[in-house]
VOGU-3710 file (C-alpha; in Angstrom, 3 decimals, decimal comma):
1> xxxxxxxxxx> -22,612/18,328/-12,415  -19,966/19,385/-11,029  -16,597/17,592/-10,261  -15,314/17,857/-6,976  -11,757/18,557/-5,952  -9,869/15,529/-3,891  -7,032/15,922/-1,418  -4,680/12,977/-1,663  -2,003/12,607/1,245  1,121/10,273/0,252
11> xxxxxxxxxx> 0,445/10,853/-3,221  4,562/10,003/-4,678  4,016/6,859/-3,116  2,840/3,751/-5,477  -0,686/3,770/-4,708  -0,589/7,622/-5,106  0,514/7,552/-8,597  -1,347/5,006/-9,939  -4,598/6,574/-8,539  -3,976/10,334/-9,781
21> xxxxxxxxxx> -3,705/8,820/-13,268  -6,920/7,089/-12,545  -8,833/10,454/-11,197  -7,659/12,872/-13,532  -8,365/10,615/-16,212  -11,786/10,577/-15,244  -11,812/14,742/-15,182  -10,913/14,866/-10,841  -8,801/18,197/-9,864  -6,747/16,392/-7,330
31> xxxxxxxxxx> -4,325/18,425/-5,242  -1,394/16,102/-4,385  0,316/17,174/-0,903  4,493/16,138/-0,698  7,003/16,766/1,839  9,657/18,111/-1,024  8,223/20,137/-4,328  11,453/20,139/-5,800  11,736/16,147/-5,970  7,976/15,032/-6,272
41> xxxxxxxxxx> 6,771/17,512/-8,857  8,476/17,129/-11,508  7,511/12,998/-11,628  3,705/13,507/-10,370  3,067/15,885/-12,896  3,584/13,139/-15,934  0,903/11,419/-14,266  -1,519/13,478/-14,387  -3,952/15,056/-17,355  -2,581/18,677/-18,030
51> xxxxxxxxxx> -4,502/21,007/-15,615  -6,371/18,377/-13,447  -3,295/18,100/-10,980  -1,583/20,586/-8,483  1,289/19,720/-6,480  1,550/21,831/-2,956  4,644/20,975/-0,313  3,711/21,337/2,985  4,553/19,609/6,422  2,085/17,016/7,458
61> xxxxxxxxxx> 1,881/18,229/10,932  1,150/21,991/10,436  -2,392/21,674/11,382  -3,155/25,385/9,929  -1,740/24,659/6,089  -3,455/21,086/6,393  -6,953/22,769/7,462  -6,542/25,270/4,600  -5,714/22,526/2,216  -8,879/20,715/3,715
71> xxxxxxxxxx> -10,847/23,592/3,266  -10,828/23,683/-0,311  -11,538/20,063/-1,432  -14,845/17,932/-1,249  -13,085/14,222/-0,528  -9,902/13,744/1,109  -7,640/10,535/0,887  -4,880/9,398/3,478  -2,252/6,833/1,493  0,551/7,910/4,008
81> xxxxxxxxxx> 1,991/4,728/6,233  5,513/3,215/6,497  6,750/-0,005/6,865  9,584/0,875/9,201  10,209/3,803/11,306  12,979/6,104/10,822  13,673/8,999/12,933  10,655/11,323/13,176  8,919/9,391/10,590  7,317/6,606/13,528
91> xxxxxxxxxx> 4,394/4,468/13,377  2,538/6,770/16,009  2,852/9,724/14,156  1,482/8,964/10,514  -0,620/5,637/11,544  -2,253/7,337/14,542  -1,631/10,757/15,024  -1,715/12,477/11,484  -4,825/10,473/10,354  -6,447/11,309/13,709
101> xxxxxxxxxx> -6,293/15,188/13,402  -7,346/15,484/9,996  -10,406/13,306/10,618  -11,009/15,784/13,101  -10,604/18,423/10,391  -12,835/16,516/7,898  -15,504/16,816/10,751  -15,542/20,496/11,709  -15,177/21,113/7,824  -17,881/18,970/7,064
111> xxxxxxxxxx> -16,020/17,334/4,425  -17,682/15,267/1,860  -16,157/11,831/1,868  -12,646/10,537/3,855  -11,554/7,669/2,434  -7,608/6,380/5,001  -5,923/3,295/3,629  -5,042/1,003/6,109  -3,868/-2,711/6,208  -5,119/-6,117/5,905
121> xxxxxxxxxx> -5,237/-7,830/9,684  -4,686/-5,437/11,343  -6,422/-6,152/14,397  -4,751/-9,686/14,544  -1,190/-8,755/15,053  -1,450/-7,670/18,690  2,765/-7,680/19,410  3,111/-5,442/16,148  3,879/-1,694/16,969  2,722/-1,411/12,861
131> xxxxxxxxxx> -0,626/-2,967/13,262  -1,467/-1,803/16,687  -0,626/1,780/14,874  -3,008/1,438/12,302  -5,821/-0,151/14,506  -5,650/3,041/16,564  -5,633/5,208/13,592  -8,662/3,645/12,018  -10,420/3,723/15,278  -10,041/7,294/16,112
141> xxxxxxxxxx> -11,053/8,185/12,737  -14,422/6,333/12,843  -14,803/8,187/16,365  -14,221/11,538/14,993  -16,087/11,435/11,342  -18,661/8,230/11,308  -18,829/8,981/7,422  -15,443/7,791/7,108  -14,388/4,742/4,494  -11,463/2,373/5,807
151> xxxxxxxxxx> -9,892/0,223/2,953  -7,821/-2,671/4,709  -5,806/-3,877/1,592  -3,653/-7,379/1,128  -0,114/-7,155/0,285  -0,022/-4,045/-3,112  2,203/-5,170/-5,547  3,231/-3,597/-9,073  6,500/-2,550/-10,994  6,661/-0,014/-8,184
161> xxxxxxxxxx> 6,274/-2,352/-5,073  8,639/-2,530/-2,419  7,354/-6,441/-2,174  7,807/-8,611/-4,906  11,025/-5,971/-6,376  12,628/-6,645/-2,896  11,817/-10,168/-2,933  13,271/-10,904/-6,533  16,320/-8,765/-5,776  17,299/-11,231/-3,145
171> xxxxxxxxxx> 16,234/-14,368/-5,132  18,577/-13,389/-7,832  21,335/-12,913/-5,483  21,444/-15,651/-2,695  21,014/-19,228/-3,486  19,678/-20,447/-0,282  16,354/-18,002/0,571  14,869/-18,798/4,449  11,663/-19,739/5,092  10,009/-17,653/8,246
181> xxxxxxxxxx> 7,052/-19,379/9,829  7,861/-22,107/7,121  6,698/-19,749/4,597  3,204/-21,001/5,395  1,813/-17,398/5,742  -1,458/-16,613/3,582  -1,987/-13,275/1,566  -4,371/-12,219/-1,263  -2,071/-9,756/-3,240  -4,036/-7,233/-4,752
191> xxxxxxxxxx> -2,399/-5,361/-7,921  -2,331/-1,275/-7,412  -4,451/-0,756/-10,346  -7,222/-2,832/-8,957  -6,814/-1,153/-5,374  -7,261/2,295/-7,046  -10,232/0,986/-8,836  -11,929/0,267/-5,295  -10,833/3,821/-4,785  -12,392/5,502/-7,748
201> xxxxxxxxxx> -15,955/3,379/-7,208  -16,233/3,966/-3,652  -15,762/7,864/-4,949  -18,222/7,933/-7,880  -20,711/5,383/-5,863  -20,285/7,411/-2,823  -19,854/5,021/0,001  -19,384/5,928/3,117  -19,264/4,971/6,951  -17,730/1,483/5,575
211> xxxxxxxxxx> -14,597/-0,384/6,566  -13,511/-2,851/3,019  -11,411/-5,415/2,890  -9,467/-5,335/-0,504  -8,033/-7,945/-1,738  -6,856/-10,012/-4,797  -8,161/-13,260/-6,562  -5,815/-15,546/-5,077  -4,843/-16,993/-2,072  -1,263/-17,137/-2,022
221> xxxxxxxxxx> 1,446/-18,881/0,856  4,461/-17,136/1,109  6,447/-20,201/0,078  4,252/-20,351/-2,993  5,152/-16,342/-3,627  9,011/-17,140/-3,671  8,611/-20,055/-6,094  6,273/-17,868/-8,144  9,246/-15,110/-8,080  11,799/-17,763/-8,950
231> xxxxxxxxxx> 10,496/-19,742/-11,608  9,762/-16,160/-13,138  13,633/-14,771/-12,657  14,626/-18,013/-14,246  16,120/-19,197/-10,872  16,526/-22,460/-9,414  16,378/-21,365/-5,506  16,467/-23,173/-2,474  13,981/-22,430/0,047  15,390/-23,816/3,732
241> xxxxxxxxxx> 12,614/-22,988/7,283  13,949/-20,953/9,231  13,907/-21,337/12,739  12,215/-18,631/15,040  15,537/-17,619/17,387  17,355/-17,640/13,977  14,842/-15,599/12,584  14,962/-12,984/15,440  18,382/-12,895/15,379  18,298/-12,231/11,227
251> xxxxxxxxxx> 15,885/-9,812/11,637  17,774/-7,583/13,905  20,653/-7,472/11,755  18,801/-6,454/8,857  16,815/-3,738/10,686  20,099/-2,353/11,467  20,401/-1,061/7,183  19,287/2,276/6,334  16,503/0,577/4,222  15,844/-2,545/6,392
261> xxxxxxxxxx> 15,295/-5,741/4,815  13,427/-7,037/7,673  12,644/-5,783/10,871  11,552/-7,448/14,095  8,104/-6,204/13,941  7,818/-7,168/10,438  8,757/-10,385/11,610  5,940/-10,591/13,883  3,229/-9,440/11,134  4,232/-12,699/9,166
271> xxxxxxxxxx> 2,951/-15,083/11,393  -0,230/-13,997/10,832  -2,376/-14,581/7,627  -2,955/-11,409/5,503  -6,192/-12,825/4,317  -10,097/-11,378/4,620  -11,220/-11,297/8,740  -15,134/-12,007/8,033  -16,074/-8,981/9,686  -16,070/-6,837/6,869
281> xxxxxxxxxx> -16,885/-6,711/3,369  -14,718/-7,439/0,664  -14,161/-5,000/-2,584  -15,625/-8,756/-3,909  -19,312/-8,482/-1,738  -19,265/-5,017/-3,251  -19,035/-5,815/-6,668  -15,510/-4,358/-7,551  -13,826/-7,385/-7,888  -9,915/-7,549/-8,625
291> xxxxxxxxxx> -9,061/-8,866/-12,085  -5,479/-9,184/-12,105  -3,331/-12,053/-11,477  0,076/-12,570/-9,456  1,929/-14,552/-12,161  0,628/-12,444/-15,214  1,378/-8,966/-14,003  4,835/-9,922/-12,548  5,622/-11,445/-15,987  5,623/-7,871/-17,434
301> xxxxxxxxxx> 8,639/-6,541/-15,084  9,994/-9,870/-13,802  12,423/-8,894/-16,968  14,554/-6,839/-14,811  15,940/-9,258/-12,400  16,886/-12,001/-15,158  20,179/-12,393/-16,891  20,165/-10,507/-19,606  16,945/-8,410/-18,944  14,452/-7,984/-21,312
311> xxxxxxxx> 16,604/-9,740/-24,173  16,290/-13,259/-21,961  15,609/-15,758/-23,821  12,124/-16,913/-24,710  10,188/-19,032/-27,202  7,912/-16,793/-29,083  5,268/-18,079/-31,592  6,063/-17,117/-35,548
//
């Protein structure tokens, strides 16, 4: 049989990279679409199995190269989203307005599976112009191809992360680390490799006209994620609740960086739990369940934010 060629939107990004090594690996011809050739290429290219991966530059929002792109491939993935908006590059335009269009595309082209990442609790976090972004993209997509597969992931974390890397850059710099919402906020991280396994399965077991909520084997406060991070930087940190006006105030400061460390919006998406809704199923009711765990996969990069990097010292076992 056959193996059919995938489309994969936002392929540089983490999820992207970990997921073309999955599907060439497995014999996919995946054609990886990036704003800039010249600095993408070169990198997505070691990720893939020689001849299984082509790398084609093209803007996003010319509809004609997108629907020839389309054209050509069987299953098309969206990974593109932000976590802060930046010029052009707004929540409207690649939450709601790209994925909205090509779903459109998928339609008239009678494409075989489109499978758009979105985010965990999403529909909870009414005052977030990030959330209410992404409910409107998933919703116009199920109104313009019904065959469509929405994957609502927890917080994605690996070496590549811009999560727990952020997170134990600041623990190893400040002593005193706030507390928003008294760091009571639940997630379920869910490691990259596991998220591109629900990927690859709902691929080979062809599922469709599903939204899944993906997520990891443990339910983790945020609190509990910066002592995790600390005790794993070899760092003695002192975690003080913030207030909210505080907070605000913070966040606007930091939004004001080129590469924010928190925004105001952000702010507002932590006072809700990033944990499973009910409404859907899980990658768990589907039988794809998420192996990895927080503390172990951290341990294998943590390295990098201790004192003397990977020669810190450590017992080992003659």
């Amino acid at each position: 049989m056959k193996v059919k060629n995938i489309l994969i939107f936002g392929g540089s990004g983490q999820i992207g990279r970990h997921l073309i090594r999955k599907l060439t690996k497995s014999n996919y011809e995946v054609t990886a679409v990036t704003r800039n050739i010249h600095q993408k290429a070169y990198f997505l290219k070691t990720q893939a199995n020689a001849g299984y991966l082509n790398v084609v530059e093209a803007n996003i929002f010319d509809k004609e190269k997108i629907k020839n792109l389309i054209s050509k491939n069987e299953i098309v993935i969206n990974l593109i989203g932000i976590l802060y908006e930046s010029g052009s590059s707004n929540f409207q335009n690649l939450h709601n307005i790209f994925p909205t269009y090509i779903s459109k595309i998928c339609k008239d082209l009678n494409v075989d599976q489109l499978i758009h990442v979105s985010a965990l609790g999403v529909d909870k976090a009414d005052n977030s112009n990030y959330a209410k972004s992404k409910l409107e993209g998933e919703i116009n997509i199920k109104n313009n191809f019904k065959d469509s597969t929405i994957l609502r992931p927890s917080v994605v974390y690996s070496v590549d992360d811009k999560f727990t890397t952020n997170f134990m850059t600041l623990l190893n710099r400040i002593p005193i680390f706030p507390l928003y919402y008294n760091g009571k906020t639940k997630f379920m991280p869910i490691h990259c490799s596991d998220l591109t396994e629900i990927i690859y399965q709902v691929i080979s077991k062809k599922i469709k006209s599903t939204t899944i909520e993906c997520i990891g084997p443990e339910i983790i406060s945020l609190k509990d994620i910066l002592e995790r991070l600390s005790n794993l930087i070899d760092k003695k940190r002192i975690l003080i609740p913030m207030p909210l006006f505080l907070a605000k105030i913070s966040a606007a400061f930091f939004q004001l960086f080129p590469k924010p460390l928190l925004t105001i919006d952000q702010l507002r998406l932590l006072k809700h739990d990033n944990v499973p809704s009910g409404k859907y199923k899980t990658n768990f009711d589907l039988n794809i369940p998420s192996t990895h765990k927080f503390n172990f996969e951290v341990s294998k990069y943590c390295y990098m934010w201790k004192e003397s990097g990977q020669f810190s010292k450590k017992k080992y076992d003659l």
